[in-house]
C-alpha positions as CSV (number, residue, x, y, z in Angstrom):
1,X,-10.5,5.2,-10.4
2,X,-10.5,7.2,-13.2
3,X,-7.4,6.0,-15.2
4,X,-9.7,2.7,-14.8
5,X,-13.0,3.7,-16.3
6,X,-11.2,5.2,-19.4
7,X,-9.2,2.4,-19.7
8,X,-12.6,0.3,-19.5
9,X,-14.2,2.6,-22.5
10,X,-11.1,2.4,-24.6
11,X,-11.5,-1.2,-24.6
12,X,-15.1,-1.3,-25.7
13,X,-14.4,1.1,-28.3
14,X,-11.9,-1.0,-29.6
15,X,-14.8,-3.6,-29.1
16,X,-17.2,-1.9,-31.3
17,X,-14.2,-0.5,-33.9
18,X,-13.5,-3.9,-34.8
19,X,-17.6,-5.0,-35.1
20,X,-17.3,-2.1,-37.6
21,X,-19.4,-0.1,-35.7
22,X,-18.2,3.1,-36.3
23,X,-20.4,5.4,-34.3
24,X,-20.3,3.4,-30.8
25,X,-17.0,3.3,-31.0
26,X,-16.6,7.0,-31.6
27,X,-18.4,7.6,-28.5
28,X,-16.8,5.5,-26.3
29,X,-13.3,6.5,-27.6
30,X,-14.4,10.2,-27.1
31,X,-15.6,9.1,-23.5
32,X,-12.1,7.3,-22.6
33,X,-10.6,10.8,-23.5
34,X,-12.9,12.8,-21.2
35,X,-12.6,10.4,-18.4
36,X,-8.7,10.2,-18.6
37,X,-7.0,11.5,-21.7
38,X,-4.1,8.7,-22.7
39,X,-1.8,8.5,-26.3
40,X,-3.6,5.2,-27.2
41,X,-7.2,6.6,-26.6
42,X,-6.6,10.1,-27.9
43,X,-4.8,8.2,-31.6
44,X,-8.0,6.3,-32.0
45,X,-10.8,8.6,-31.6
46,X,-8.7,10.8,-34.1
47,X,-8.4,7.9,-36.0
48,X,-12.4,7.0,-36.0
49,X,-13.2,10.7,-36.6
50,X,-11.6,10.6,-39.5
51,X,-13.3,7.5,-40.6
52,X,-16.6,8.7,-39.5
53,X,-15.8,11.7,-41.9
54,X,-14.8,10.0,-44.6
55,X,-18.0,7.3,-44.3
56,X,-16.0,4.0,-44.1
57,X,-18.1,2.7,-41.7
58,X,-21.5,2.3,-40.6
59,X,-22.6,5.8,-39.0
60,X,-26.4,5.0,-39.5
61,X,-26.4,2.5,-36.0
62,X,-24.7,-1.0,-35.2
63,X,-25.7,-3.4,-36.5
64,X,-27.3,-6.3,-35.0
65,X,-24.7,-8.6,-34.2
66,X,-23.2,-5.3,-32.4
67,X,-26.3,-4.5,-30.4
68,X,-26.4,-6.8,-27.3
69,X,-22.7,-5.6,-27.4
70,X,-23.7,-2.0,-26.9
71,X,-26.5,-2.5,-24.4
72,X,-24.6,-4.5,-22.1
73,X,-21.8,-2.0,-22.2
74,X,-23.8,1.2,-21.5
75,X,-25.0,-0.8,-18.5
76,X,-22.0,-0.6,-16.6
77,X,-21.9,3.2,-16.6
78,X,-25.8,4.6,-16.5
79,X,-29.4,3.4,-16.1
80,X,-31.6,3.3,-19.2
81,X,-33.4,6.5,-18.1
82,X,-32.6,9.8,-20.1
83,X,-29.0,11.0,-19.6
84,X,-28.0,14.6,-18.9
85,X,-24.4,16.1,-19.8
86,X,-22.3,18.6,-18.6
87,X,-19.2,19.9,-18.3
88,X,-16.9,20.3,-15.6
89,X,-14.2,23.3,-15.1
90,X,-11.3,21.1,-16.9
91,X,-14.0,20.4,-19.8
92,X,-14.8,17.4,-19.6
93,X,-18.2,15.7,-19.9
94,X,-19.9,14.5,-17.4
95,X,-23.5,11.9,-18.1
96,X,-25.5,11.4,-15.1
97,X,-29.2,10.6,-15.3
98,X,-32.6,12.3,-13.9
99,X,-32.7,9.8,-11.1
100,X,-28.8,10.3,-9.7
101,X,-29.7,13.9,-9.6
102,X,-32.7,13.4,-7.3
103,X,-31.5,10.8,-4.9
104,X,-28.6,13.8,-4.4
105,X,-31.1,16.5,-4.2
106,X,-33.2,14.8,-1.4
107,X,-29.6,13.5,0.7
108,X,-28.8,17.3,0.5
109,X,-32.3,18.6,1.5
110,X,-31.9,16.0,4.3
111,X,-28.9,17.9,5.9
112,X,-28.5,17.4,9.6
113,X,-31.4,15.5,9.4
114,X,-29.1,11.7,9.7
115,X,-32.4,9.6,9.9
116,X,-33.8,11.6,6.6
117,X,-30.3,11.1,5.1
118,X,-30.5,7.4,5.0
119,X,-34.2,7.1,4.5
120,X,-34.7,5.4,7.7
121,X,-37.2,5.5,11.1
122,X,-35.1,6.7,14.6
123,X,-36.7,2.9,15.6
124,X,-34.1,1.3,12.5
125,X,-32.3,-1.7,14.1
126,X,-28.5,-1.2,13.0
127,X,-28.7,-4.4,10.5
128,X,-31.1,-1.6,9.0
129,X,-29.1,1.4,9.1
130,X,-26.4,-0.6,7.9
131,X,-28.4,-2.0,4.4
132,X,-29.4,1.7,4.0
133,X,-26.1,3.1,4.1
134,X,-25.0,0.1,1.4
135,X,-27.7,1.5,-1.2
136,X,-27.0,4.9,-1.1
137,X,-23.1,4.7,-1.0
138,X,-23.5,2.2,-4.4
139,X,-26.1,4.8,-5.4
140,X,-23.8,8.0,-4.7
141,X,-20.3,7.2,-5.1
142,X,-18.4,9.5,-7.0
143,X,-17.2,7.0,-9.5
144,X,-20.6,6.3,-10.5
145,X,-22.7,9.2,-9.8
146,X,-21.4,12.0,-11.5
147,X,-24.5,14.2,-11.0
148,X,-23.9,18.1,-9.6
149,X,-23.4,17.8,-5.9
150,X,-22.6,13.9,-5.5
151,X,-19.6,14.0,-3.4
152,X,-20.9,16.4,-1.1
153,X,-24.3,13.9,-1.2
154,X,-21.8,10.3,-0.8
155,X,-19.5,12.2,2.4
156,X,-23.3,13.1,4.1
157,X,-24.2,9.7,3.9
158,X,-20.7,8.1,5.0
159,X,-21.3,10.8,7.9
160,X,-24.9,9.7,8.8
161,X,-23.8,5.9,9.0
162,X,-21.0,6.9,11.3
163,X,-23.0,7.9,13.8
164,X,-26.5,6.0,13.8
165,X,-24.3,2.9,13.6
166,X,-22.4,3.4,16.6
167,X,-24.5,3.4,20.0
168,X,-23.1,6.2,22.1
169,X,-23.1,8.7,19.2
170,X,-26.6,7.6,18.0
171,X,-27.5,8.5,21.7
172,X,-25.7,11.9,21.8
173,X,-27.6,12.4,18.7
174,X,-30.9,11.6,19.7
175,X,-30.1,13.8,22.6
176,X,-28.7,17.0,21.1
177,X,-28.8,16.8,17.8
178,X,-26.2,17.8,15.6
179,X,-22.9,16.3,14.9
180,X,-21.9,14.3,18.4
181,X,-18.4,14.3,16.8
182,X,-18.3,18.4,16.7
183,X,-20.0,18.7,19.8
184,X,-17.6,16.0,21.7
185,X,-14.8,15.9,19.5
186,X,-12.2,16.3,22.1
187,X,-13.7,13.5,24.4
188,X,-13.7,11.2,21.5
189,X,-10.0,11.9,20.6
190,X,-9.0,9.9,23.4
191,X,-10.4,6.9,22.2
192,X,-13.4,6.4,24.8
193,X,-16.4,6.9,22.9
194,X,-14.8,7.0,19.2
195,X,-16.2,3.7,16.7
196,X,-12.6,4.2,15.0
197,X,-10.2,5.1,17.8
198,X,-9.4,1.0,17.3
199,X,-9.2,1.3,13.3
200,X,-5.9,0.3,12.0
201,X,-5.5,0.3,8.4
202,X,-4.2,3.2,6.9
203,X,-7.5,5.1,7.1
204,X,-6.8,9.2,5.8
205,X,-8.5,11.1,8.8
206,X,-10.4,14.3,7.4
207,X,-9.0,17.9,9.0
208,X,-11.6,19.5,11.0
209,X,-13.5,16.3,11.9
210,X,-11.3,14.7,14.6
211,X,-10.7,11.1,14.1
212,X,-13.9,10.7,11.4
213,X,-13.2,8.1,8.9
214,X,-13.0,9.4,5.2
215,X,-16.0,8.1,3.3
216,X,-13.8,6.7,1.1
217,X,-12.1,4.3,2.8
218,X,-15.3,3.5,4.8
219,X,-16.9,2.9,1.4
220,X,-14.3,0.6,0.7
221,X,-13.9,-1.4,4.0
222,X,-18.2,-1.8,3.5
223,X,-16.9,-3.0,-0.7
224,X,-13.5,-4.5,-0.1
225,X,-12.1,-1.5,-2.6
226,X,-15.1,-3.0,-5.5
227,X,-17.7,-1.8,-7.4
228,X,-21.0,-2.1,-8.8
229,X,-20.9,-6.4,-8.4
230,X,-19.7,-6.2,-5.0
231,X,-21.3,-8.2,-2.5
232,X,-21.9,-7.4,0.8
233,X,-20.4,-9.5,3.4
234,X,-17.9,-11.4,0.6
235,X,-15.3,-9.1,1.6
236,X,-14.2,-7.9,4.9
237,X,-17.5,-7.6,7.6
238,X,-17.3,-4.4,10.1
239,X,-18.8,-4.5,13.5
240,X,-20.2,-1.6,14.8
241,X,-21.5,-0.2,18.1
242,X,-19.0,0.5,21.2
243,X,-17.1,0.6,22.2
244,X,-14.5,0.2,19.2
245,X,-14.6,-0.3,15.6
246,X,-14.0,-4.1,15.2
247,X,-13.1,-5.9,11.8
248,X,-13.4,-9.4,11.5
249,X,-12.1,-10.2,7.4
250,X,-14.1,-13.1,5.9
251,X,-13.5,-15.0,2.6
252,X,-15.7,-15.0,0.0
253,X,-18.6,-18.1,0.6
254,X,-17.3,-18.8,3.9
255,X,-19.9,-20.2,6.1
256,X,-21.0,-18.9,8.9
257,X,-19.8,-21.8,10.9
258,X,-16.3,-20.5,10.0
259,X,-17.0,-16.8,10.9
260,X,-17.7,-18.1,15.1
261,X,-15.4,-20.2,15.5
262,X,-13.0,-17.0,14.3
263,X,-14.6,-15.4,16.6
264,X,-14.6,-18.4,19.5
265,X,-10.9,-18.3,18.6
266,X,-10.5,-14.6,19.3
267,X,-12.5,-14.6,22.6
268,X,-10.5,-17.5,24.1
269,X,-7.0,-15.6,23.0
270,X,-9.0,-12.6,25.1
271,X,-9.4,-14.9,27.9
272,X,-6.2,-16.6,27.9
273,X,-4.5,-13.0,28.4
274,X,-6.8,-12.0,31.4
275,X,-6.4,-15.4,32.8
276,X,-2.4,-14.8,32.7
277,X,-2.6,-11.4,34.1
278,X,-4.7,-12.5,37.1
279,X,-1.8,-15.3,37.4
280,X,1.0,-12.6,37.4
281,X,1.2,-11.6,40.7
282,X,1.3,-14.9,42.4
283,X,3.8,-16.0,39.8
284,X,6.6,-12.4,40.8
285,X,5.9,-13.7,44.9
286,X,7.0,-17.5,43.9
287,X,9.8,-16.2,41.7
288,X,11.0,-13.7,44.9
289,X,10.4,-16.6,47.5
290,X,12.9,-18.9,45.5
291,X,15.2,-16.2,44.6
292,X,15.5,-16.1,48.7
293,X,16.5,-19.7,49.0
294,X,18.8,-19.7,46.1
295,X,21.8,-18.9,48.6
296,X,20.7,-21.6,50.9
297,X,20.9,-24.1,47.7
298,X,24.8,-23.3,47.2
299,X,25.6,-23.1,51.0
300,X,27.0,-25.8,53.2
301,X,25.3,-26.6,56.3
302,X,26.6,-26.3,59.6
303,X,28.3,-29.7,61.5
304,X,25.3,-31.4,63.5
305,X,25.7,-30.8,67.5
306,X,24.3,-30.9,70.9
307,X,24.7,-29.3,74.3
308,X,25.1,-32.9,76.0
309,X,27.2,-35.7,75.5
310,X,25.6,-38.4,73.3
311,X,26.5,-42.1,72.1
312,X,27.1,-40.6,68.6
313,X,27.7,-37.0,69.9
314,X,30.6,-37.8,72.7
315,X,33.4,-35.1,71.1
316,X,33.3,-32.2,73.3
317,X,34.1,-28.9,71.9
318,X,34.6,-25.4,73.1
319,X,33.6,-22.2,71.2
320,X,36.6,-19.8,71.1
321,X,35.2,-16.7,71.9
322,X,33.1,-17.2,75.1
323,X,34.0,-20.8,75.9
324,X,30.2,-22.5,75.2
325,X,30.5,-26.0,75.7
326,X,29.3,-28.5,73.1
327,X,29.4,-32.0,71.3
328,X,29.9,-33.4,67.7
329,X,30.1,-36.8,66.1
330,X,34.2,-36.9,66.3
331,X,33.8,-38.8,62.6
332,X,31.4,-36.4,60.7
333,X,33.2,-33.3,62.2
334,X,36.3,-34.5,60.9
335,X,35.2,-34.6,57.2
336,X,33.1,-31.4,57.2
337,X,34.2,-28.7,54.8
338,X,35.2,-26.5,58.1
339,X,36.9,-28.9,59.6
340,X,38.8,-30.4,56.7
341,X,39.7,-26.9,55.0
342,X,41.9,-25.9,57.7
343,X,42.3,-28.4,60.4
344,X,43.8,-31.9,60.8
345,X,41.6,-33.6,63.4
346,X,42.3,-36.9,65.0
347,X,40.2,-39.0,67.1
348,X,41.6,-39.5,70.4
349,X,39.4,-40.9,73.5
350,X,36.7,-39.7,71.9
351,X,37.8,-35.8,71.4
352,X,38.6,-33.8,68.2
353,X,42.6,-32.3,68.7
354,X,42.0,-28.5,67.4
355,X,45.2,-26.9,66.4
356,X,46.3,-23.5,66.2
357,X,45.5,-23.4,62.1
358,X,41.9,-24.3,63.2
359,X,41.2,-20.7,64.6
360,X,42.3,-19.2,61.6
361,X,39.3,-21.1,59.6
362,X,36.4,-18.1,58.7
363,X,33.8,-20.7,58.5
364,X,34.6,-22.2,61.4
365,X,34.9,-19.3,63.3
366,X,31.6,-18.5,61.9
367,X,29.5,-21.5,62.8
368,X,31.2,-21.4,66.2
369,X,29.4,-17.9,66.7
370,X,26.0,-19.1,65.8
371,X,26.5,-22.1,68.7
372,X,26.9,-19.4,70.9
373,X,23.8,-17.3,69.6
374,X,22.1,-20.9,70.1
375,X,23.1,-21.4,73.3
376,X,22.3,-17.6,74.3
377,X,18.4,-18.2,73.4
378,X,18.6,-22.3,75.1
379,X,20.1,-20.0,78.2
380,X,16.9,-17.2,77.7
381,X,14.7,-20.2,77.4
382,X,15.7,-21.8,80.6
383,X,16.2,-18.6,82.9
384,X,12.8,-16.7,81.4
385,X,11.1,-20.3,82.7
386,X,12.8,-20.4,86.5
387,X,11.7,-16.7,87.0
388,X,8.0,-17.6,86.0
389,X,8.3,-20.8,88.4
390,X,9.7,-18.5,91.1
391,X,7.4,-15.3,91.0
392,X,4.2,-18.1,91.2
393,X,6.2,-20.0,94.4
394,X,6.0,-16.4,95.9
395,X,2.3,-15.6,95.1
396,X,1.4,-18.7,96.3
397,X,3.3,-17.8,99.4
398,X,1.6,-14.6,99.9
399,X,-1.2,-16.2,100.8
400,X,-5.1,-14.7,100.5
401,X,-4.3,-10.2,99.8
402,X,-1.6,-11.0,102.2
403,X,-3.9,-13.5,104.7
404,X,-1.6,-16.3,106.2
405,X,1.3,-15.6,104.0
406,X,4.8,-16.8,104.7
407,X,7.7,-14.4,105.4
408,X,10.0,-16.5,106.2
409,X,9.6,-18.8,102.8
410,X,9.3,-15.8,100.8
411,X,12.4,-14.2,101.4
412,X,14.0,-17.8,100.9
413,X,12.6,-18.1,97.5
414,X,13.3,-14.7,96.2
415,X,16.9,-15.8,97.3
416,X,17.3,-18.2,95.1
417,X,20.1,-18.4,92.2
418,X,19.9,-20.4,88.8
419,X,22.6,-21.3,86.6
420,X,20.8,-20.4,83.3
421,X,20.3,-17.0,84.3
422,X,24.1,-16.7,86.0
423,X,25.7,-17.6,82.6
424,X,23.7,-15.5,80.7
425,X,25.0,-12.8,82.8
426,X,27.9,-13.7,82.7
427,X,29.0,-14.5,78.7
428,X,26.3,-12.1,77.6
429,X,25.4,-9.2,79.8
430,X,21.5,-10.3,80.2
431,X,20.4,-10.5,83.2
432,X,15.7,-11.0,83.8
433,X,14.3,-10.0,87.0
């Protein structure tokens, strides 16, 4: 900033050299050194000293083709009101005017007073706390205020914005007193109740004050990094109040159509992301439910049979472990991947010839083990069914709690034998009762 303003009075004393205004010149050649001393400043105020010595220019006052020249320049840097100066601990000069030195004199009397440090009512709306805050930070920035105490007067101001402008601190405020960012400083470093805890941009953070902004770079995000001609709102806007610190970045004149339907965009983005995170569980249980057929996909299926002799189904066929019977299509059998991998079938009389190479097929072997597991639960199916017939024969033989009930027919039901039941015995040592 400050190589900037000396390189801004070197060039107006070059300005006013060349009008032949000797004097203005002088002085803003002498301020360009003060500011920020350079080699090109430094060789023309020696060089207009010397002039001004020797009187080979006008030292009276400019003339008045220089005037407006002079009167617009001294704008940039003070009011019209009577300038003080003094000088800092390096030397160098320092103008500041009667007013810069009380606007900092009441900020400082304001203290811890943040509603008496931006001139505002507790009742301010934020779009007023917020046009406060713009007025004093012009009014007290360092750059252009360079009364005693001004920096300490721009960083109370920056702090007082910080916290009337964001809801939950302006409460804790309101409540306690004080600074809420002393007082909860460790609850705010996680990020819950902190207007910057979302602020990316290369912000310096101030030791001893948590995760506070530095007034600079707020100044600047308020500014866009300008001075003095800066409009509000032509540079980046920030949003504050909880929770977060949100910046939406708007070009200068864009309208305010432009700013919502940025900010339409941004909300659907928000929604879209909710919307597939509420679709992410349903989406892992249909990826795991196909992942569990994918082995059915690259399987072949087992040879169609029945446990009866059909018109299509007349090949009969016995299981090699425990001898189930069952029948097959002679022609389909033939050409099925079991069949044709290891076996060469041949229709005869309606049967399919096994040889000895047939037994030594793994698939076939296996399918032949889940007919028997079939035939096991047809077997279940059929004996679990004639034991329920049988046990209501007897009840009904029984008669009423034993009232005209049959001995005789009793004993010849629960004598009884069924075939279902007998070869599940038999080929797989189940036996219901």
């Amino acid at each position: 900033m400050d190589a900037e303003e000396a390189r801004k009075a070197l060039d107006l004393a070059r300005k006013h050299d060349m009008n032949g205004n000797t004097e203005a010149a002088l002085k803003w050649a002498r301020k360009s050194v003060a500011i920020y001393s350079t080699p090109e400043a430094m060789a023309l105020f020696t060089r207009l000293k010397e002039k001004g010595a020797q009187g080979g220019g006008d030292a009276t006052g400019p003339s008045s083709a220089a005037k407006p020249s002079m009167e617009e320049s001294e704008s940039i840097y003070a009011s019209t009101s009577t300038k003080t100066t003094s000088v800092d601990s390096d030397g160098h000069k320092k103008e500041y005017t009667e007013k810069q030195v009380d606007i900092v004199r009441r900020v400082k009397r304001a203290g811890g007073d943040f509603y008496a440090v931006l001139d505002i009512q507790k009742t301010a709306t934020d779009s007023e706390v917020k046009k406060s805050y713009r007025k004093l930070a012009l009014q007290l920035h360092p750059d252009k205020n360079r009364a005693p105490g001004a920096d300490e007067a721009f960083k109370l101001v920056s702090k007082a914005f910080t916290v009337l402008s964001d809801k939950d601190k302006r409460a804790l405020y309101d409540r306690y007193g004080g600074d809420p960012d002393s007082r909860f400083g460790t609850a705010q470093a996680s990020g819950a109740a902190n207007p910057f805890s979302q602020f990316q941009g290369g912000a310096r953070m101030r030791p001893g004050m948590g995760t506070e902004i530095d007034p600079e770079d707020l100044f600047n995000m308020f500014f866009g990094g300008g001075m003095g001609g800066a409009q509000f709102g032509g540079g980046p806007m920030f949003s504050f109040g909880g929770p977060g610190f949100r910046t939406h970045y708007y070009r200068p004149g864009a309208s305010a159509n432009g700013a919502r339907a940025r900010q339409a965009g941004q909300q659907q983005n928000s929604n879209q992301t909710a919307m597939w995170f509420q679709l992410l569980p349903i989406a892992i249980l249909l990826f795991f439910t196909i992942l569990s057929y994918l082995p059915n996909l690259f399987s072949v299926s087992d040879p169609d049979f029945r446990w009866r002799a059909t018109s299509l189904h007349r090949a009969q066929r016995t299981t090699h472990d425990r001898g189930v019977l069952y029948y097959v299509d002679p022609v389909s059998f033939a050409k099925h991947p079991y069949v044709t991998s290891s076996t060469t079938s041949s229709r005869n009389g309606g049967n399919v010839q096994r040889f000895s190479k047939e037994k030594s097929s793994p698939e076939l072997r296996a399918f032949e083990r889940r007919v028997e597991e079939s035939w096991m639960k047809e077997l279940y199916r059929q004996c679990e069914h004639a034991q329920e017939y049988k046990r209501r024969r007897i009840v009904d033989a029984q008669g009423f709690f034993g009232f005209g009930g049959d001995r005789e027919k009793i004993a010849k039901i629960q004598a009884e034998v069924y075939e279902s039941c007998e070869q599940l015995e038999r080929l797989y040592g189940i036996r219901l009762t």
